[in-house]
N, C-alpha and C positions, 0 to 999 in steps of 0.2 A: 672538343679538342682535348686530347690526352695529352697526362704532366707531361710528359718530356717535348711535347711539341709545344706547349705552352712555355717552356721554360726557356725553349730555342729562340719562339719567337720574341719573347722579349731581349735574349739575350743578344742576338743578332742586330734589335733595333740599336740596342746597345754601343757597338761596334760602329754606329753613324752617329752617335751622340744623343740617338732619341732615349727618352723615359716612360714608365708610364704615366699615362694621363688621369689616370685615377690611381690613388696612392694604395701599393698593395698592404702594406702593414694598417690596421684595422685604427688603432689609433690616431694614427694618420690620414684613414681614410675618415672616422669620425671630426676631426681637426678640420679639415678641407671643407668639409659639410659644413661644421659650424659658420665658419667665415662665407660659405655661401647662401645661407637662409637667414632669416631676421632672427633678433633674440627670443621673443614670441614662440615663431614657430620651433627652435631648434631646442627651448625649453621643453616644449610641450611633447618632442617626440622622444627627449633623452629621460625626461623624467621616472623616478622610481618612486614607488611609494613611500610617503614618511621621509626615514631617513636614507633608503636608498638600499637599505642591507641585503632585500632579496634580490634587487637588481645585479649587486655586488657578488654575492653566494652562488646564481646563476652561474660566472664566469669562472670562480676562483675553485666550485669546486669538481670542476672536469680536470681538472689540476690535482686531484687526491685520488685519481684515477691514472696508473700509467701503464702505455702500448710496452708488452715483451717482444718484441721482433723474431722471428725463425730467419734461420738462413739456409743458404744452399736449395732454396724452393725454387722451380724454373716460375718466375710469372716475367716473363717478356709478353706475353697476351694478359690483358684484364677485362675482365667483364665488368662494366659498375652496376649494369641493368637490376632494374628488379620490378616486380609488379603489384600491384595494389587497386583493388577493385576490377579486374581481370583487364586493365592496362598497362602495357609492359614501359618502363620509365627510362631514361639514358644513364640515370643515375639518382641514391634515394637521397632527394634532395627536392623542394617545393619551396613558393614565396607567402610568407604565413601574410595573416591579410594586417594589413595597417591604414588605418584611416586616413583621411585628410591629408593624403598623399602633394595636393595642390599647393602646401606648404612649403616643398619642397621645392616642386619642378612645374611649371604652367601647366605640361601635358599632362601631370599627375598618371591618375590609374592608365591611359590608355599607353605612354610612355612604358608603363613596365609591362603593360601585356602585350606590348609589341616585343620587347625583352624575352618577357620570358617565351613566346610563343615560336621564337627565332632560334633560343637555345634549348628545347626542347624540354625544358622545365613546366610544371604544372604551376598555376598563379591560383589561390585562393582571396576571390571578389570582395571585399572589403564589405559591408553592411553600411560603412560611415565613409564611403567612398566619395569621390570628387565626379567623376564620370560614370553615369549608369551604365548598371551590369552587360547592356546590348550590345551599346557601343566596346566596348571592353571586349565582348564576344566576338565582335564584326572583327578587331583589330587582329585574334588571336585562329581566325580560320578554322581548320580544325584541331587544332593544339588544347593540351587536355587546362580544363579550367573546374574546380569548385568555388561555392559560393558561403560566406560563412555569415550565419544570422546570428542579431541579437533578435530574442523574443521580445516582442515589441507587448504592451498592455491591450493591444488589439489584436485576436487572434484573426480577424480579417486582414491585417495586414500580413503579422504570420503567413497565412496563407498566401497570399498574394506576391510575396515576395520567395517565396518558394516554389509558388506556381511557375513566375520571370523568369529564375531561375535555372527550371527545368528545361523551360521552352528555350533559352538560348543557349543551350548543350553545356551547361556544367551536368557534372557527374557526380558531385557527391554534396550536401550540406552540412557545415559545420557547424555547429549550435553553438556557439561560446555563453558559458556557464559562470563565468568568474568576473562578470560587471552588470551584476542586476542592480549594485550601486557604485555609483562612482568614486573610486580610490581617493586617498590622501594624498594629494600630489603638491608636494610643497611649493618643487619649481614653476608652475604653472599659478598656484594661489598667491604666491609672491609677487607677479608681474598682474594677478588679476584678470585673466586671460582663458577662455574656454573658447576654441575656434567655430562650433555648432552655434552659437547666438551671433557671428556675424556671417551665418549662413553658410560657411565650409562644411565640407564633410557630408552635405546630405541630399546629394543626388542622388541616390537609391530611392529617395522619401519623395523627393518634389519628380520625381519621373514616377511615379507609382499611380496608377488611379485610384485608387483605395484611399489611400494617403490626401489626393487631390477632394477627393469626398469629405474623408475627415476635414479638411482646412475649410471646406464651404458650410460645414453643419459646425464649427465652431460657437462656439457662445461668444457673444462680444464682452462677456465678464473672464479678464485675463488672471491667469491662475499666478501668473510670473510677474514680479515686479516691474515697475514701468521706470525705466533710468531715469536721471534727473535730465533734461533739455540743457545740452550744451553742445560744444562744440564737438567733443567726441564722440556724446552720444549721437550726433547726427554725423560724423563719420560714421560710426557701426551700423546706423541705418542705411549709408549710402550701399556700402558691402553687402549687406545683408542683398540689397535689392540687386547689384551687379551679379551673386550668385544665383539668383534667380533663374530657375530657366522661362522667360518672357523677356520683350524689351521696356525700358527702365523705365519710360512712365507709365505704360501700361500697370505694370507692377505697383510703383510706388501710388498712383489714386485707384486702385483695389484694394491695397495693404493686404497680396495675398503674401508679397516677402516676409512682413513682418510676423504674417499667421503663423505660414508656413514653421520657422523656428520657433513660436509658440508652443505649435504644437509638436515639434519633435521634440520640444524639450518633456511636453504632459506625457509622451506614450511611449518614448525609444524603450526604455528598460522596464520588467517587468519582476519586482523583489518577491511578490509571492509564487514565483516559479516554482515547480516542484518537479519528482518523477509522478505523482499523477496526472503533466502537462502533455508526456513525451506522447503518449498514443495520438494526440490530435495532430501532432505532424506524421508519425508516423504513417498515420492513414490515408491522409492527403498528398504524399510524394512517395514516387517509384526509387526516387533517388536514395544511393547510400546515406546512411547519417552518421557522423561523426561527431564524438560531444568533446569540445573542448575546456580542458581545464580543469580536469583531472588529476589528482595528488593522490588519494587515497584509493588503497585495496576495493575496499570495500566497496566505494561507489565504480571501482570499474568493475566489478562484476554484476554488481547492482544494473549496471550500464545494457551489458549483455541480456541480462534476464527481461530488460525490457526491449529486447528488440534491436536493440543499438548497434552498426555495423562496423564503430570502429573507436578509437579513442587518442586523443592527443592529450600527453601530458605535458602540461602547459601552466604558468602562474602571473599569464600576460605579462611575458617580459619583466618583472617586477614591480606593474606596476599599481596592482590591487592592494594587496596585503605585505607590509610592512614585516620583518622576519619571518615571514612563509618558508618552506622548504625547499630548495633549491632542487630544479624538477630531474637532473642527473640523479639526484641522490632519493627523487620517488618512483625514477625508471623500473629499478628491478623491482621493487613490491607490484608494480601495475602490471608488468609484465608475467611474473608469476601469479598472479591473482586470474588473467587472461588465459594465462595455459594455451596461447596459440590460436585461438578462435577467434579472434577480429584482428584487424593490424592495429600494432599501434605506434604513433607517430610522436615526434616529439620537436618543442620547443622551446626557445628563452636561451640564452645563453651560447649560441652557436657560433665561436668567432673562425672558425677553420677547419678543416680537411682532418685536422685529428681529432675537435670535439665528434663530427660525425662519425669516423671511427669506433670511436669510444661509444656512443649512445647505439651504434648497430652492433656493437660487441654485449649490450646490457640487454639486447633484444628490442630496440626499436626497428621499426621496416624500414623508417624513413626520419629525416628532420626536415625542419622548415624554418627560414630566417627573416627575419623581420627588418630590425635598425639596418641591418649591414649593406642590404638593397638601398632601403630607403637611402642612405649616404649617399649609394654609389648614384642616385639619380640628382641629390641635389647638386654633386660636384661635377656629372656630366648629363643628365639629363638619359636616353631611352642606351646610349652607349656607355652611360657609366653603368646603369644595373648588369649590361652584360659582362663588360668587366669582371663586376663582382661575381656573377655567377663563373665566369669563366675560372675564375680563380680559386672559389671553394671547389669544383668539381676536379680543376685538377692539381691543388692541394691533397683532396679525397684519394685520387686515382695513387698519385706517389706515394701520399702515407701505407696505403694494402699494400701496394707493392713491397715496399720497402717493410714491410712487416710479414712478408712472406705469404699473402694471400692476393688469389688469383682471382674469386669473386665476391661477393655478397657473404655467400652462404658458407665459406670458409672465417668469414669475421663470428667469432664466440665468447663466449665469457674466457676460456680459456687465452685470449690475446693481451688479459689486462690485468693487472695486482691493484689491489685498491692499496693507498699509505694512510698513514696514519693521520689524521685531520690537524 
C-alpha cells in the first residue's frame, strides 16, 4: 500500500471514530508493548549496553542528518523497488533477526513470517529463534527469507544449520560478528534474567540433529553452575522442560531439557572467531553471505577480499558495546571503502520512513528493523508487525515523494546536509 492510500485509509476510519490498533508514533508503539509483555521480557528486548549511550546515538544521530527536498518534480508514480541478490524487493526495507521472539507473542517467529511473507518483505531467521527455521519457511511459501547465524564452537553445527538453511529456500546467510561475547546489559543483569536457561530462544538448537548428538555425547560433568533447589529454581526447570520439543515427562526423566540449555550455553558463541574462520562456510553454502556488524572501513573491505557477498552495518541495536559508534555515522566510511561491489544493508536505529531515506541517501541498498516489528507483535500479535511494516513503507514511499524523488536510484548524497553535532 502506497502513503497516500495508507493515509486515506486510516483517515477514513477516522470519520467512523476508528483508530489505529497499533499505535503509529514509535514511542507509543514502544509504551503499548511494554504494558503487553512482562517486565522480564520487555527488559531484555529494550535493553542497551551499559549505559545505553549507543542504543541512544543510534537514533539521535539520523537527526544530524537533514532531507533538502526539490520541488516542482512530477513524482505522482513511485517506484520503492530495488533488488538485492538478483531478487527484486517492494521496497529496501527487511526484518533484521531478533531472538526470542516468544517473549513477545505465543506465535513468536511464525507470527511475523507470516507478516512479513504477506507484505512482501524479506524476514531474516533468527539463530536464537522460538520456531525452527522450517516451520518459519513452510509459513512464508515462497516469499523471499535469509537466515542469520551465530558461529556456534561447533563447526558441525555451523554446518548444519547452514545446510537447514539452505534446504528451506532462504537465500542468503547472515554471520552476525558482533556477540562472540555477551554484551553488558545492565537491564537484564538487574532483574537476573537471560531467557536461553529457561529454554527460550533455542529452537534452531533442539530442532537440529547435530545439536541433538551433541546433548547425547554430553559429559554428565556440567560446565554451568547448578542453582541452588528452590522454588524458582524448579519453576525455571518446569520452562525449560515446556520449551522442549518432547512431551513433559518424557523430557523431564531424560533430563535432555536440562542438557539441551547446558549445552547451548558451552557452544552458541565462538570468541576465537577470525577471518581465517570465513573460507569453512564459505565452502560449504552456495548461499550469499552477508557479515553482520560491520563499523569499520577496513574490515569491509577485508570482508570482500574474502569472499563476502555483502555487508550489514550494524552495532546490534546497541546492545554489545557500550559508546560504539552510531552505525548512520559508519555508513559512508563502509560504503566508500565498498565502492559498490556488494550491497550494503544497514541497521540499529531505524524509527521511520525518513531514517531510511537518509541511510539510502548515504549509500545503503536497503535497512532492516528490529524493536519496532518486534512492538508491533507484542501489542497485536502476526497484524501488529503488519501494521508496522505498512507504516515504515509508506512513511518511505511520502518521504521521496515529498523530497522530489521518484525511485531508489534518484535518493543520493546530494538529498541531505549533515549539521552540526
Amino acid at each position: 500500500m502506497a502513503g497516500p492510500e495508507r493515509l486515506a485509509s486510516i483517515y477514513l476510519r477516522g470519520v467512523s471514530g476508528g483508530r489505529p490498533s497499533v499505535p503509529v508514533e514509535m514511542d507509543a508503539l514502544e509504551r503499548a508493548a511494554e504494558r503487553a509483555m512482562s517486565p522480564q521480557a520487555f527488559a531484555y528486548v529494550a535493553a542497551g549496553a551499559g549505559n545505553e549511550t549507543t542504543k541512544r546515538a543510534n537514533e539521535e544521530s539520523f537527526g544530524r542528518w537533514r532531507i533538502v527536498p526539490r520541488m516542482l518534480r512530477d513524482v505522482s508514480r513511485r517506484d520503492l523497488s530495488t533488488e538485492i541478490f538478483g531478487r527484486r524487493i517492494p521496497a529496501p526495507l527487511l526484518l533484521s533477526p531478533v531472538g526470542v521472539l516468544e517473549m513477545a507473542h505465543r506465535d513468536a517467529d511464525a507470527a511475523v513470517a507470516r507478516a512479513a511473507a504477506a507484505e512482501g518483505v524479506p524476514m531474516i531467521f533468527s539463530n536464537q529463534a522460538s520456531v525452527p527455521m522450517e516451520a518459519c519457511a513452510e509459513a512464508m511459501g515462497d516469499a523471499t527469507r535469509w537466515f542469520q547465524l551465530y558461529w556456534s564452537s561447533s563447526n558441525e553445527l555451523v554446518e548444519s544449520l547452514a545446510g537447514r538453511a539452505e534446504a528451506c529456500g532462504c537465500e542468503a546467510i547472515v554471520v552476525t560478528l558482533d556477540t562472540t561475547l555477551l554484551g553488558w546489559r545492565s537491564r537484564d543483569l538487574a532483574m537476573a534474567y537471560l531467557p536461553f536457561l529457561r529454554g527460550k530462544g533455542i529452537a534452531q538448537y533442539t530442532s537440529d540433529p547435530v545439536f541433538q548428538r551433541l546433548i547425547a555425547d554430553a559429559s554428565d560433568e556440567r560446565s554451568t553452575p547448578t542453582p541452588r533447589p528452590n522454588l524458582a529454581a524448579l519453576g525455571t526447570l518446569i520452562q525449560v522442560i515446556r520449551h522442549y520439543p518432547d512431551r513433559f515427562w518424557p523430557a523431564l526423566r531424560s533430563g535432555k531439557a536440562r542438557r539441551a540449555v547446558e549445552r547451548f550455553v558451552e557452544i552458541y558463541s565462538r570468541p576465537s572467531l577470525t577471518w581465517d574462520d570465513l573460507p569453512f562456510l564459505r565452502e560449504r553454502t552456495k548461499l550469499p553471505i552477508v557479515l553482520k556488524g560491520i563499523l569499520h572501513p577496513d574490515d569491509a573491505r577485508r570482508a570482500i577480499d574474502a569472499g563476502m557477498d555483502g555487508i550489514l552495518v550494524s552495532n546490534h541495536g546497541g546492545r554489545q558495546v557500550d559508546g560504539a559508534i552510531a552505525t548512520i555515522e559508519a555508513l559512508p566510511g563502509v560504503v566508500g571503502a565498498v565502492e559498490g561491489r556488494v550491497p550494503v544493508l544497514l541497521d540499529s536505529g531505524v524509527r521511520g520512513g525518513a531514517d531510511m531515506f537518509k541511510a539510502l541517501a548515504l549509500g545503503a541498498s536497503a535497512v532492516c528493523i528490529g524493536r519496532p516489528y518486534l512492538w508491533g507483535l507484542a501489542v497485536g500479535g502476526e497484524a501488529g508487525v503488519r501494521e508496522v511494516i505498512r507504516n515504515y513503507v509508506a512513511d518511505f514511499d511520502l518521504t521521496m515523494g515529498l523530497a522530489g524523488c521518484r525511485s531508489i536510484e534518484e535518493i543520493g548524497p546530494e538529498t541531505l546536509i549533515r549539521t552540526p553535532a
